[in-house]
PDB file with SEQRES, HELIX, SHEET and CRYST1 records, atoms N, CA, C and O in Angstrom:
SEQRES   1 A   79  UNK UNK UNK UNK UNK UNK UNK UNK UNK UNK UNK UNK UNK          
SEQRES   2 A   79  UNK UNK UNK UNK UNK UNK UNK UNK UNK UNK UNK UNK UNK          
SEQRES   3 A   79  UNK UNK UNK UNK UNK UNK UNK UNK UNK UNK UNK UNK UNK          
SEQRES   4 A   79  UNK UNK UNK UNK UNK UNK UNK UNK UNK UNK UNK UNK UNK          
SEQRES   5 A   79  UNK UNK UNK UNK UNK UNK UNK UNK UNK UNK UNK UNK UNK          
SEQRES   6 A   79  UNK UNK UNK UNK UNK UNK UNK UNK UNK UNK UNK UNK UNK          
SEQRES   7 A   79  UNK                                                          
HELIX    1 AA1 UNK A    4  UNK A    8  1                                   5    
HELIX    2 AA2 UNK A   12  UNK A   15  1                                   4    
HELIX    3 AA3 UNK A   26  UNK A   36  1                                  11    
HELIX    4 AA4 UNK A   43  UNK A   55  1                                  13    
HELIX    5 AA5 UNK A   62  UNK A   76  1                                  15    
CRYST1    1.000    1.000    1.000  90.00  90.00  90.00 P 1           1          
ATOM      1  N   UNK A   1      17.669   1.804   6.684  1.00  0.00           N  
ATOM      2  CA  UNK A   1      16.566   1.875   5.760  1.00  0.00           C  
ATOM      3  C   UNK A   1      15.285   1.487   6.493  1.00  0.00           C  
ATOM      4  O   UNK A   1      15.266   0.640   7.386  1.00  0.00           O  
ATOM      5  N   UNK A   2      14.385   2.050   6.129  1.00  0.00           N  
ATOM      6  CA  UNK A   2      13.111   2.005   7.077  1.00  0.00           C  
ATOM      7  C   UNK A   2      11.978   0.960   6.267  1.00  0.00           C  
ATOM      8  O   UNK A   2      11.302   1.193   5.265  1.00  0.00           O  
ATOM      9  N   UNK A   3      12.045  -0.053   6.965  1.00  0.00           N  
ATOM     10  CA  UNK A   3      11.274  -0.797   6.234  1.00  0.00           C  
ATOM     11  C   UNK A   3       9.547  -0.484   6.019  1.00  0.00           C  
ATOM     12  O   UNK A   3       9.000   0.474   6.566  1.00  0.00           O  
ATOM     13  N   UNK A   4       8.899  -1.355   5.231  1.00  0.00           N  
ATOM     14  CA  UNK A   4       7.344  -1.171   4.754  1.00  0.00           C  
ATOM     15  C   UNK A   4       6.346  -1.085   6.479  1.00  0.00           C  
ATOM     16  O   UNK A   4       5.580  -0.326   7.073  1.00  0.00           O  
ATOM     17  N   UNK A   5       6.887  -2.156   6.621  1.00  0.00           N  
ATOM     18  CA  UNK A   5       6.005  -2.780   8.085  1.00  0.00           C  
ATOM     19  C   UNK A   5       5.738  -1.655   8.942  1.00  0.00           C  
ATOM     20  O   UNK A   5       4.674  -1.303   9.450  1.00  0.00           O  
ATOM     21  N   UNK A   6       7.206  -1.012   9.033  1.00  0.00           N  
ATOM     22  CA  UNK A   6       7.877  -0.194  10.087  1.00  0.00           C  
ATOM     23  C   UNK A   6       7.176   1.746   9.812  1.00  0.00           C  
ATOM     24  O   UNK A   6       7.041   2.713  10.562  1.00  0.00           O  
ATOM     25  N   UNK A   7       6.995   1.569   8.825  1.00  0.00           N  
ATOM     26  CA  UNK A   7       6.395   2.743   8.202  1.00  0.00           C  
ATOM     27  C   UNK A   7       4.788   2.849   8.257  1.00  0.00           C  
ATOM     28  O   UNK A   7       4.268   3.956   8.404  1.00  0.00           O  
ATOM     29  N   UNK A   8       3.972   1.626   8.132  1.00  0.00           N  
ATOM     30  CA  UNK A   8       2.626   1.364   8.705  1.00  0.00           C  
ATOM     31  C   UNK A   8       2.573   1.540   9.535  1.00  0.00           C  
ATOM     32  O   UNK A   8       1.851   2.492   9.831  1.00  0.00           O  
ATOM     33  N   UNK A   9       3.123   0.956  10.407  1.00  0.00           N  
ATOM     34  CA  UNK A   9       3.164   0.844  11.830  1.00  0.00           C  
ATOM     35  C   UNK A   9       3.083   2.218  12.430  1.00  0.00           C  
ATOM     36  O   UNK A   9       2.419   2.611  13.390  1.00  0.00           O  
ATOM     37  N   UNK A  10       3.878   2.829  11.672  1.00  0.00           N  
ATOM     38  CA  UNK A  10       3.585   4.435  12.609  1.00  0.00           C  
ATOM     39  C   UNK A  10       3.065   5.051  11.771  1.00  0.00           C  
ATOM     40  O   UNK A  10       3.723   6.044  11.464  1.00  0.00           O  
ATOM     41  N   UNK A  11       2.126   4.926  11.214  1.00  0.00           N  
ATOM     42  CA  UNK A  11       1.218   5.281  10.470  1.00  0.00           C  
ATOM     43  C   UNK A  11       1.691   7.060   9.447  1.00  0.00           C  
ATOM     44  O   UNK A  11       1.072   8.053   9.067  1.00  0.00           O  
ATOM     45  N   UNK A  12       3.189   6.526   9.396  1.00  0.00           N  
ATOM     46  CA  UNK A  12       3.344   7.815   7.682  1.00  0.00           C  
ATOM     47  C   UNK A  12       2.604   7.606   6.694  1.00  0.00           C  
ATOM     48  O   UNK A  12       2.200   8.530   5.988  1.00  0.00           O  
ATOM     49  N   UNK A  13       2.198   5.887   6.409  1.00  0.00           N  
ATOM     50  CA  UNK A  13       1.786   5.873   5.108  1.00  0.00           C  
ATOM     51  C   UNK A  13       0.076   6.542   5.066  1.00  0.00           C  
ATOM     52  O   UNK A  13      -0.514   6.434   3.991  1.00  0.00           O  
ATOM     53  N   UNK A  14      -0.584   7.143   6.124  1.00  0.00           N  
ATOM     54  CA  UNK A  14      -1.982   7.520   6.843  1.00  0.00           C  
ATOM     55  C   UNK A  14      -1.356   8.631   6.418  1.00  0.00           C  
ATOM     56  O   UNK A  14      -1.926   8.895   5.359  1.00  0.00           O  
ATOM     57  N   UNK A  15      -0.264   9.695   6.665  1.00  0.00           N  
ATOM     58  CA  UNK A  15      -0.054  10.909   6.860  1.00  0.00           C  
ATOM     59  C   UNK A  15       0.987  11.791   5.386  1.00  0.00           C  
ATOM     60  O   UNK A  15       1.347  12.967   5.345  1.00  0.00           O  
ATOM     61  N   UNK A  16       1.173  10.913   4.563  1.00  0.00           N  
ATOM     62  CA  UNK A  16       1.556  10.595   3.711  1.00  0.00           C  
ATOM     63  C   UNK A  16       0.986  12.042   2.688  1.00  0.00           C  
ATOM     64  O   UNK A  16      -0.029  12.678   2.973  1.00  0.00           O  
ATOM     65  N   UNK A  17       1.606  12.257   1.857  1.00  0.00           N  
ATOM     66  CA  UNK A  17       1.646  13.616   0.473  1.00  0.00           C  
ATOM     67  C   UNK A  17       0.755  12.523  -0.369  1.00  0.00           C  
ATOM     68  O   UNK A  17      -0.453  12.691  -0.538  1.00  0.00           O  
ATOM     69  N   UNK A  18       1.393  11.508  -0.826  1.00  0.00           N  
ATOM     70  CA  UNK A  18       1.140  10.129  -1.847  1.00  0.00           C  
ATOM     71  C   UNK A  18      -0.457   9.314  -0.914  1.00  0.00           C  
ATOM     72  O   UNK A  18      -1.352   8.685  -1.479  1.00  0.00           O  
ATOM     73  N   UNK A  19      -0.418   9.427  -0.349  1.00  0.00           N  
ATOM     74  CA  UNK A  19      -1.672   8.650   0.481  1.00  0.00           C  
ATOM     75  C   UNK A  19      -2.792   9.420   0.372  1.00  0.00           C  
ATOM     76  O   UNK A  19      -3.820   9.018  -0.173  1.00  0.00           O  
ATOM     77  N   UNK A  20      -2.624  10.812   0.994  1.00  0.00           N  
ATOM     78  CA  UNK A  20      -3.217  11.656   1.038  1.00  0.00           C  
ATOM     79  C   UNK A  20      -4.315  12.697   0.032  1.00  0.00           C  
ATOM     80  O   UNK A  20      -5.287  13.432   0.208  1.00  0.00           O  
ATOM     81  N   UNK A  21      -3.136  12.039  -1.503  1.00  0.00           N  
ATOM     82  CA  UNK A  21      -3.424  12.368  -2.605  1.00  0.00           C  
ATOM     83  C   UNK A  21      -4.497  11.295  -3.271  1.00  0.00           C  
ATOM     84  O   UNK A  21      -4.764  11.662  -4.415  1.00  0.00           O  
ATOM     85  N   UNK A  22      -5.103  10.236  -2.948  1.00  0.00           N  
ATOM     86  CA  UNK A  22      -5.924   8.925  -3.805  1.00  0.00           C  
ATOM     87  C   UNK A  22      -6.865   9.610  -3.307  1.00  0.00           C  
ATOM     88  O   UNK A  22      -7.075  10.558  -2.552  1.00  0.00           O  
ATOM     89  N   UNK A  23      -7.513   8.649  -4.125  1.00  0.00           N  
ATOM     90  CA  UNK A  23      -9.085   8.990  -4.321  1.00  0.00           C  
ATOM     91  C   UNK A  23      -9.842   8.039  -2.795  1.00  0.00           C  
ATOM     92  O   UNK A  23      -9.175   7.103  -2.355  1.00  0.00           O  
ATOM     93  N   UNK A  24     -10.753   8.268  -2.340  1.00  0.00           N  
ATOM     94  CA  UNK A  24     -11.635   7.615  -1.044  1.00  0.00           C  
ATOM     95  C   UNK A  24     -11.398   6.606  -1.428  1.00  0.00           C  
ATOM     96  O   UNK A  24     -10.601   6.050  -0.671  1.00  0.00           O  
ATOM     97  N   UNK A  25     -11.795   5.747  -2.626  1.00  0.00           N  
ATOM     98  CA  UNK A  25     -11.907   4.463  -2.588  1.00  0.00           C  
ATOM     99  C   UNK A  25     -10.501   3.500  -2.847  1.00  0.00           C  
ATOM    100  O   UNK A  25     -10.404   2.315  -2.528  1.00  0.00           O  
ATOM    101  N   UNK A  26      -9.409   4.360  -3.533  1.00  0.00           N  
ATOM    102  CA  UNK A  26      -8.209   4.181  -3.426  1.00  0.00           C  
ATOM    103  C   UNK A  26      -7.822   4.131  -1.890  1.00  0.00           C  
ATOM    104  O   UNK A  26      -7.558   2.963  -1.604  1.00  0.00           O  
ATOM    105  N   UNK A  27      -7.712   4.851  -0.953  1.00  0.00           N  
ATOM    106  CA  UNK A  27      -7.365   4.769   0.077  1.00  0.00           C  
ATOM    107  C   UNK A  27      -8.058   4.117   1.075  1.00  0.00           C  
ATOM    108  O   UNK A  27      -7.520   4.138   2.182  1.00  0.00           O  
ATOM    109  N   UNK A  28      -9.423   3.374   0.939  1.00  0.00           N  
ATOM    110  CA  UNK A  28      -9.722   2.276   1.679  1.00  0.00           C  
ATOM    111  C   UNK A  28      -9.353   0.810   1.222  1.00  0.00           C  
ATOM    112  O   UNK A  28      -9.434  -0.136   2.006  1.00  0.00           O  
ATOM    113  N   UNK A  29      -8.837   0.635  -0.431  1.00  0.00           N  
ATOM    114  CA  UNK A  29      -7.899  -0.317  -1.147  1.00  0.00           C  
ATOM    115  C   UNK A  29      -6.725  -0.450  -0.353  1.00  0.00           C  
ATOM    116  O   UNK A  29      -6.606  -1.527   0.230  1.00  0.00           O  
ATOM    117  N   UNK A  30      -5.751   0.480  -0.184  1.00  0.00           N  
ATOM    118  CA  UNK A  30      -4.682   0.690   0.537  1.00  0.00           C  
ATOM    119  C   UNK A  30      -5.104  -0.255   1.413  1.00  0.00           C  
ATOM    120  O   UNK A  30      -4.941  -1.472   1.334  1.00  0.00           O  
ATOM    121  N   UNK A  31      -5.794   0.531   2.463  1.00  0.00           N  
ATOM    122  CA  UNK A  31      -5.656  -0.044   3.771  1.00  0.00           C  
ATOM    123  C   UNK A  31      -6.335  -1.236   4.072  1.00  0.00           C  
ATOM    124  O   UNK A  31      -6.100  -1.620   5.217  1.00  0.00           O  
ATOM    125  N   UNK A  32      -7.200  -2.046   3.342  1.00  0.00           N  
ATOM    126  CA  UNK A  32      -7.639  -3.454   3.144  1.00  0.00           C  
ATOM    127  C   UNK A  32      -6.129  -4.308   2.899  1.00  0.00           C  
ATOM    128  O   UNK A  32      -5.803  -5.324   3.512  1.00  0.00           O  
ATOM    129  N   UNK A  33      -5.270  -3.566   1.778  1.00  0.00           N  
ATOM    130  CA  UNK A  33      -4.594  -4.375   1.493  1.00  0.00           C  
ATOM    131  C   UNK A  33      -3.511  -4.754   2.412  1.00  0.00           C  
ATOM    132  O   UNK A  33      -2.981  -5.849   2.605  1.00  0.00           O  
ATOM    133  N   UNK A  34      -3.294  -3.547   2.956  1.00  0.00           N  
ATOM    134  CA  UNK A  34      -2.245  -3.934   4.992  1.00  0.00           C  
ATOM    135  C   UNK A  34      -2.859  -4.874   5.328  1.00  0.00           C  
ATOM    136  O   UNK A  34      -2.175  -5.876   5.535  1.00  0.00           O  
ATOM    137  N   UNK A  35      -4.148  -4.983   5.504  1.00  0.00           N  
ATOM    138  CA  UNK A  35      -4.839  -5.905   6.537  1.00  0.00           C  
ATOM    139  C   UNK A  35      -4.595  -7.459   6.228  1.00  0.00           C  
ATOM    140  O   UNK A  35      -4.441  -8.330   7.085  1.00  0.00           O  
ATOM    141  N   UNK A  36      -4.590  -7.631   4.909  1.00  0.00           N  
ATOM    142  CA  UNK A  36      -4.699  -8.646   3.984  1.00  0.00           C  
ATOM    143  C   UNK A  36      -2.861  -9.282   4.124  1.00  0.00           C  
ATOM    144  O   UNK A  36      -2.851 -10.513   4.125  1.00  0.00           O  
ATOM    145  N   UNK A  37      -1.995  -8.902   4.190  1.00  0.00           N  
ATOM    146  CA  UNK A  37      -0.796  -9.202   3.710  1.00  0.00           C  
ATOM    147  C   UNK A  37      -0.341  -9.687   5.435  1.00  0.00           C  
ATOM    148  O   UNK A  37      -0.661  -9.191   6.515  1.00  0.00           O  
ATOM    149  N   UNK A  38       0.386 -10.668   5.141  1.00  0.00           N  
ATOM    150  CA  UNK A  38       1.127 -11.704   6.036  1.00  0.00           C  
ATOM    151  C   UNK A  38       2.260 -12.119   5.853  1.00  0.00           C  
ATOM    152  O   UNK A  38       2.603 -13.026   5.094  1.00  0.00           O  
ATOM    153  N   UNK A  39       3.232 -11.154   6.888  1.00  0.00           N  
ATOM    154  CA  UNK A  39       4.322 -11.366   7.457  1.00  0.00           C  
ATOM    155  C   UNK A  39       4.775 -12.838   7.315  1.00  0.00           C  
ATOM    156  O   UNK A  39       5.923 -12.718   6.889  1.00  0.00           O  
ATOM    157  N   UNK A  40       4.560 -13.948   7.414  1.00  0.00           N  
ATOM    158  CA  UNK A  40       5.393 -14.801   7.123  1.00  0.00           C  
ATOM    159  C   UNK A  40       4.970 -15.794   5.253  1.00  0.00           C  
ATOM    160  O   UNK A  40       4.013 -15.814   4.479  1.00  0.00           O  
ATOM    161  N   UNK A  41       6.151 -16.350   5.306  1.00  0.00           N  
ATOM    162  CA  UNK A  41       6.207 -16.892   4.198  1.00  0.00           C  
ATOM    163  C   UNK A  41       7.037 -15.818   3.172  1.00  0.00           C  
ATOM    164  O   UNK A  41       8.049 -15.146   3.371  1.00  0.00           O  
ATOM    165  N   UNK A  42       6.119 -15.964   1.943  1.00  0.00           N  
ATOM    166  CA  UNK A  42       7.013 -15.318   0.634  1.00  0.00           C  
ATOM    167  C   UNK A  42       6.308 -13.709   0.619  1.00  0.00           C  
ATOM    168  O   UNK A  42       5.327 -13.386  -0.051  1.00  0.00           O  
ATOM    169  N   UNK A  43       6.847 -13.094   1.256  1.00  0.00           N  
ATOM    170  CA  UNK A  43       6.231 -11.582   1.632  1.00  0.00           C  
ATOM    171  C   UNK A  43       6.011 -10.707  -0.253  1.00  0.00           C  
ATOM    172  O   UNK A  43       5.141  -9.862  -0.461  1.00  0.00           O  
ATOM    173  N   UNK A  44       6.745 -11.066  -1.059  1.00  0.00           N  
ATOM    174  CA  UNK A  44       6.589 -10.584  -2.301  1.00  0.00           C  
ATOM    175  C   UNK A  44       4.897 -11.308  -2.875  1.00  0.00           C  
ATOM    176  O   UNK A  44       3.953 -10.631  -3.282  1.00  0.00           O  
ATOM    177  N   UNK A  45       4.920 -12.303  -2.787  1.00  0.00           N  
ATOM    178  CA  UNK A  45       3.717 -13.114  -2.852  1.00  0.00           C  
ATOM    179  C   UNK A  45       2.611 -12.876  -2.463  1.00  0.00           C  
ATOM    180  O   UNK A  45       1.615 -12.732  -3.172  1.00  0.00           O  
ATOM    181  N   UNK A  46       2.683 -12.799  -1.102  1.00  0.00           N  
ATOM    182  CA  UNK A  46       1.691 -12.142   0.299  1.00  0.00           C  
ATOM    183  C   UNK A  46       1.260 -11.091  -0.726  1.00  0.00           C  
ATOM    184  O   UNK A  46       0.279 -11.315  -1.435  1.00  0.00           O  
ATOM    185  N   UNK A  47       2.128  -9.671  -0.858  1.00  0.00           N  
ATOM    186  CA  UNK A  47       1.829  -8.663  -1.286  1.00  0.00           C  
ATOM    187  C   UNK A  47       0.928  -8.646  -2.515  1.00  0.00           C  
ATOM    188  O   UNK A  47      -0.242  -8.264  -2.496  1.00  0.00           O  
ATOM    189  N   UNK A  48       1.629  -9.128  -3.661  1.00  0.00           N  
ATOM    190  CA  UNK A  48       1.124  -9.136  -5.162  1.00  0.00           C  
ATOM    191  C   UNK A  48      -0.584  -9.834  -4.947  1.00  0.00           C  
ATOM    192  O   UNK A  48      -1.472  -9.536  -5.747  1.00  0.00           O  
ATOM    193  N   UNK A  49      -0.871 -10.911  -3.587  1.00  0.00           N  
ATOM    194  CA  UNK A  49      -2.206 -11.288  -3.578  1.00  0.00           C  
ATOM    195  C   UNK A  49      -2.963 -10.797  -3.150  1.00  0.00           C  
ATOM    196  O   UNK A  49      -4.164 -10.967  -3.357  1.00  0.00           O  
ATOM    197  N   UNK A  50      -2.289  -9.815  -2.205  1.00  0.00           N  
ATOM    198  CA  UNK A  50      -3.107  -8.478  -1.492  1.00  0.00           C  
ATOM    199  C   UNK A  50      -4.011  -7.659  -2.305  1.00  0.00           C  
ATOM    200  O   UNK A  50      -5.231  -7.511  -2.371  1.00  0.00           O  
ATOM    201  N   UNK A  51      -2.646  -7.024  -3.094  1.00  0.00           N  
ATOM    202  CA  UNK A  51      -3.250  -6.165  -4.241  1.00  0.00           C  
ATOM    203  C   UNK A  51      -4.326  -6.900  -5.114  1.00  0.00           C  
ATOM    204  O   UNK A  51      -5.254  -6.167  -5.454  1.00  0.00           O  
ATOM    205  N   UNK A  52      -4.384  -8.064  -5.501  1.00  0.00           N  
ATOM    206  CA  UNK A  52      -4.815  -8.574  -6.608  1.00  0.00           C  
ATOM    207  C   UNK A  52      -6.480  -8.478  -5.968  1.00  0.00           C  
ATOM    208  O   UNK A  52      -7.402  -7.885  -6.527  1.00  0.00           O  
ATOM    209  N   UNK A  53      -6.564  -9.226  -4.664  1.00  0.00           N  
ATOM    210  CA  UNK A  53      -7.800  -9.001  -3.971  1.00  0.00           C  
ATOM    211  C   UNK A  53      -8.689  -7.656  -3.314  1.00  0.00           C  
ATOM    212  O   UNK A  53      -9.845  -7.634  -2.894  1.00  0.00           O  
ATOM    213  N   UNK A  54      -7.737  -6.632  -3.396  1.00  0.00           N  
ATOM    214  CA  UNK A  54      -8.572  -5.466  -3.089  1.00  0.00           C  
ATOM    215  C   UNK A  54      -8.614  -4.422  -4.578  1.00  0.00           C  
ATOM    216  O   UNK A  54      -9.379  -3.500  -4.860  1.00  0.00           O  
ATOM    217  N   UNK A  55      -7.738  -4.870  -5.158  1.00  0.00           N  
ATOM    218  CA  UNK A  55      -8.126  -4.037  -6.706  1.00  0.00           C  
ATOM    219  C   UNK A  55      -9.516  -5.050  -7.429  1.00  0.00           C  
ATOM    220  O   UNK A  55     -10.021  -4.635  -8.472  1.00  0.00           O  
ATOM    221  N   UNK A  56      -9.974  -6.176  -6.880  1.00  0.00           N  
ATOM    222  CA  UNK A  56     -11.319  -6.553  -7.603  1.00  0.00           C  
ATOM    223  C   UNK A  56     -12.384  -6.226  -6.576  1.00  0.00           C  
ATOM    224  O   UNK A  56     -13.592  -6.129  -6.789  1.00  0.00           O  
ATOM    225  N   UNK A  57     -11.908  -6.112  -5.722  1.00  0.00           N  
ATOM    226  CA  UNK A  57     -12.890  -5.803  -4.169  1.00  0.00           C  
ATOM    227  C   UNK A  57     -13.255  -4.643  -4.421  1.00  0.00           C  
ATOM    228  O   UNK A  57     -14.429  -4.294  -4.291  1.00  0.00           O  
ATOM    229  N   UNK A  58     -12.527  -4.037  -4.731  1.00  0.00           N  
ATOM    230  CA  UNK A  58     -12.996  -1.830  -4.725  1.00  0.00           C  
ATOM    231  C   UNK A  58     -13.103  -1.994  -5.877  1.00  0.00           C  
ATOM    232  O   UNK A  58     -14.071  -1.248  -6.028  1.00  0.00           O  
ATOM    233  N   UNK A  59     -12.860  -2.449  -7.068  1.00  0.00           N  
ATOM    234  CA  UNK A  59     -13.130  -2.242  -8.369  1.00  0.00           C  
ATOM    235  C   UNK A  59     -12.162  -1.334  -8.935  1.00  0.00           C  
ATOM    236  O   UNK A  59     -12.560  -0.489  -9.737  1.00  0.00           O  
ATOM    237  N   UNK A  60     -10.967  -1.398  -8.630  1.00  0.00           N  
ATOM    238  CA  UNK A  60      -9.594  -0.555  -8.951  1.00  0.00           C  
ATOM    239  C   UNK A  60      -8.653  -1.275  -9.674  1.00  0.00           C  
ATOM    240  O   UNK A  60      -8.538  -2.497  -9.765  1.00  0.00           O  
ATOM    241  N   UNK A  61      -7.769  -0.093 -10.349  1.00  0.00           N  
ATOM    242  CA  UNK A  61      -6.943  -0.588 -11.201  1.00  0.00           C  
ATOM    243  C   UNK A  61      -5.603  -1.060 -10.097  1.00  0.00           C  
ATOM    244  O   UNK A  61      -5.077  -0.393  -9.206  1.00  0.00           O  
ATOM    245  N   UNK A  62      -5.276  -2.639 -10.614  1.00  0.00           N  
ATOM    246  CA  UNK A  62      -4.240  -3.046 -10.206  1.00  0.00           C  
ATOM    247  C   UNK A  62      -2.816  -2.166  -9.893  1.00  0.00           C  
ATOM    248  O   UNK A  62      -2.082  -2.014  -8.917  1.00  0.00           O  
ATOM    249  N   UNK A  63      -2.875  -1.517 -11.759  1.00  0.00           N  
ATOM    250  CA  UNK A  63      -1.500  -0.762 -11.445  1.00  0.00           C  
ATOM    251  C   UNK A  63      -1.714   0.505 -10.862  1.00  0.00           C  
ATOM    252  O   UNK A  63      -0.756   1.277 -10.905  1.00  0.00           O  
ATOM    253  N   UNK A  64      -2.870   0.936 -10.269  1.00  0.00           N  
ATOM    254  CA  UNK A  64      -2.927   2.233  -9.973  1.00  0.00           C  
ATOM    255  C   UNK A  64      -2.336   2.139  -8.200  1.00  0.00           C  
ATOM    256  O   UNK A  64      -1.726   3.074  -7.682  1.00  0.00           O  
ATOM    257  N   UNK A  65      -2.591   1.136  -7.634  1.00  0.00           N  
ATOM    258  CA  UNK A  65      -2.637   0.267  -6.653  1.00  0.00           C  
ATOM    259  C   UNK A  65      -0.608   0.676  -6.452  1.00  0.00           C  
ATOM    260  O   UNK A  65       0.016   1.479  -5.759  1.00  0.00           O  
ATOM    261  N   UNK A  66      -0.186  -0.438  -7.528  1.00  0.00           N  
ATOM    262  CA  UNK A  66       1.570  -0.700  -7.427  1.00  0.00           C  
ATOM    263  C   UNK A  66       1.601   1.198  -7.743  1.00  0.00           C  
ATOM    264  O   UNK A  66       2.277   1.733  -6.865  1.00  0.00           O  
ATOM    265  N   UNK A  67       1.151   2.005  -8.548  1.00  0.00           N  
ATOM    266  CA  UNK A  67       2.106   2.748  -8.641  1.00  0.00           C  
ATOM    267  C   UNK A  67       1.626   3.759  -7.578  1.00  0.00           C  
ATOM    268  O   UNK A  67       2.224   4.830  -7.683  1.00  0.00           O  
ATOM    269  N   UNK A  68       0.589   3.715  -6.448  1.00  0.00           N  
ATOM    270  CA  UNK A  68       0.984   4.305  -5.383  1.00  0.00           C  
ATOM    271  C   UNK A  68       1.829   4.317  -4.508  1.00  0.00           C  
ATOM    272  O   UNK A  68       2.243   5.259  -3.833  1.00  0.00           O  
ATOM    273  N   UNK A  69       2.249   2.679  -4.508  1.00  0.00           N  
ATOM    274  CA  UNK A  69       3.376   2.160  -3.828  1.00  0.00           C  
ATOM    275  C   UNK A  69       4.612   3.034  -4.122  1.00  0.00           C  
ATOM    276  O   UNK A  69       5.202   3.721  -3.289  1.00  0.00           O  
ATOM    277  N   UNK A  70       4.934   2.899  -5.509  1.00  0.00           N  
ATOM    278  CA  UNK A  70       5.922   3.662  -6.076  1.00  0.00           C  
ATOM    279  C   UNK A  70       5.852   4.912  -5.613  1.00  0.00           C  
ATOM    280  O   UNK A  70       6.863   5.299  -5.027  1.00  0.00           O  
ATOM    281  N   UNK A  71       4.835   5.764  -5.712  1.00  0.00           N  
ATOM    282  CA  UNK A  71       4.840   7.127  -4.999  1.00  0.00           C  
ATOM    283  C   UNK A  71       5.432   7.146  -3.896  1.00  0.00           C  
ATOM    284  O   UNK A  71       6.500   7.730  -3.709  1.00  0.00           O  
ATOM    285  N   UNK A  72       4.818   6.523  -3.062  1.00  0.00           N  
ATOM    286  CA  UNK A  72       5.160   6.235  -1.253  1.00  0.00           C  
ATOM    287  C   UNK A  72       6.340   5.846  -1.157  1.00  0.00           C  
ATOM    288  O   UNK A  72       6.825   6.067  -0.047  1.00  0.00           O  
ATOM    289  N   UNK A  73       7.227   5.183  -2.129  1.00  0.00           N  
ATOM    290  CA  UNK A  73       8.582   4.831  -1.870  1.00  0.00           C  
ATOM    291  C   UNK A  73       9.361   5.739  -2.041  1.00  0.00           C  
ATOM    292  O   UNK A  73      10.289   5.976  -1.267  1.00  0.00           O  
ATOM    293  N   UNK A  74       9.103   6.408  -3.106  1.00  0.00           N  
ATOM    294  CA  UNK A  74      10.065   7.890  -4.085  1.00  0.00           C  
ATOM    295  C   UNK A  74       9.952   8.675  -2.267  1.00  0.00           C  
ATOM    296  O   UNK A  74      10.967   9.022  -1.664  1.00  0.00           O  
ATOM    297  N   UNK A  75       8.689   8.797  -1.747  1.00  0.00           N  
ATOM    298  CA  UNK A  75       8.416  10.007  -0.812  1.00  0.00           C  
ATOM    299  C   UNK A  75       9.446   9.786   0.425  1.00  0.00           C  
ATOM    300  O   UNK A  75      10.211  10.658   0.839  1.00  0.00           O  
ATOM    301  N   UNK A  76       9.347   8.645   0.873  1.00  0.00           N  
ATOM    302  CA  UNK A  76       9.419   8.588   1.827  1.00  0.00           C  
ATOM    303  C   UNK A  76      10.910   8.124   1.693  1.00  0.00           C  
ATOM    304  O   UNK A  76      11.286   7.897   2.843  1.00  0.00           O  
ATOM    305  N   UNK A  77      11.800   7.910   0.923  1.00  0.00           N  
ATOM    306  CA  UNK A  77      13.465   7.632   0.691  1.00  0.00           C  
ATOM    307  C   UNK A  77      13.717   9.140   0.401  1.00  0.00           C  
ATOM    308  O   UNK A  77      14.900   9.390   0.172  1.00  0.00           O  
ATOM    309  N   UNK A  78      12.644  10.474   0.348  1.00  0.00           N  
ATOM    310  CA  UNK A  78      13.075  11.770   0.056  1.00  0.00           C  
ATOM    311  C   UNK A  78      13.363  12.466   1.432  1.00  0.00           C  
ATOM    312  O   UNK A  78      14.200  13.365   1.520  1.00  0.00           O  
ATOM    313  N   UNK A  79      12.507  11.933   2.691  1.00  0.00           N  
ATOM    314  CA  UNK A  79      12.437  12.168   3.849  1.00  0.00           C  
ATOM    315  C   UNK A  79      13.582  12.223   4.104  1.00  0.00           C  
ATOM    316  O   UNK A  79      13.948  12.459   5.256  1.00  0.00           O  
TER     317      UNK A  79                                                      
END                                                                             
């Protein structure tokens, strides 16, 4: 199974159907929120504060945020 990290890292989630598809300011949310999230500790945590800080930063909806995630997961377990 190909983890989150591992999928940034080689930048699918950049090349992405689901990525590809947000709006400009959605997809500079995205990628604030990589920047933002830290590998150690409670990585569920990390995440949920990520989001929380770039959906008031860009002025975006929280869940629009998680359910890209969801997109990107459906896509990329279709691969």
């Amino acid at each position: 199974m190909t983890k989150v990290s591992k999928i940034f890292e080689e930048n699918k989630l950049i090349d992405s159907k689901s990525f590809n598809s947000l709006s400009p300011v959605m997809k500079e949310a995205v990628k604030d929120m990589f920047k933002l999230i830290n590998n150690k500790g409670n990585i569920i945590l990390n995440v949920e504060n990520a989001v929380e800080k770039v959906s008031k930063f860009h002025n975006v909806n929280k869940d629009d945020i998680e359910e890209y995630f969801d997109d990107e997961l459906k896509e990329q377990i279709e691969e």
